[in-house]
N, C-alpha and C positions, 0 to 999 in steps of 0.2 A: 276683354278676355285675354289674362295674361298668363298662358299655358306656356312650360316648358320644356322644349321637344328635347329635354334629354329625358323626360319619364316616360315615354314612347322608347326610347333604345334598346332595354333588355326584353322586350316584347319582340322586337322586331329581329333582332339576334335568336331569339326562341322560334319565332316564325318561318325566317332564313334556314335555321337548322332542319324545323321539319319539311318544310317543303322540300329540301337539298338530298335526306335522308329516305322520303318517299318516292321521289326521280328513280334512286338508285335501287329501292325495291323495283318498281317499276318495270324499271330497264332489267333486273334479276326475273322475274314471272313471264314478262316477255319473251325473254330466251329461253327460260324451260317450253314456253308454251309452241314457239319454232322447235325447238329441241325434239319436243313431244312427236309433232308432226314429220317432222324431215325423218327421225330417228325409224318409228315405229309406227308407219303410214299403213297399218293394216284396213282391208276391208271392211268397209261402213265404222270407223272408226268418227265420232261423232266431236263437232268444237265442246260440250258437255260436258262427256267422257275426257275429255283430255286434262280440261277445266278440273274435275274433281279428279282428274291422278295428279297434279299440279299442286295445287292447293293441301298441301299437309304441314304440320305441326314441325314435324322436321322441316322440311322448305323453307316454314314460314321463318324459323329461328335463325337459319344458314343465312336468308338472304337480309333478316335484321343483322347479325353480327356483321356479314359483309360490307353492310349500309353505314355500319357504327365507323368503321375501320375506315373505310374511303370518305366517310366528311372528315374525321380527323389526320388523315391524310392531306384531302383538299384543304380544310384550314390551317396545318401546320404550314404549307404550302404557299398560301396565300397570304399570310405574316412573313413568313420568310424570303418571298419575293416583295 
């Protein structure tokens, strides 16, 4: 078996990014979802209810554009050091 690990590379660079890029969603739903709580800690306010004020169409776009912007930050970042 005489496989060459450079045809593994751009997979792996594909993989690196999404993993890198879903962290940073991650960490974005996280903080709305503290946000959520600290902010507007009303009576019987349910983890649910919070979960679906969180989770919108707008959010979801903010916190991909954000995700896009900070790996290409990190990887510019990370060539240039």
């Amino acid at each position: 078996m005489n496989s060459d690990p450079r045809d593994r590379r751009p997979l792996a660079r594909i993989g690196r990014a999404l993993i890198e890029v879903a962290f940073i969603i991650f960490l974005y739903y996280s903080n709305l979802l503290m946000g959520e709580f600290t902010v507007t800690s009303g009576h019987g306010k349910t983890l649910a209810f919070a979960v679906s004020d969180i989770f919108t169409v707008t959010n979801f776009s903010i916190g991909m554009i954000s995700a896009l912007i900070g790996f290409a930050v990190f990887h510019s970042l990370r060539k240039w050091l």
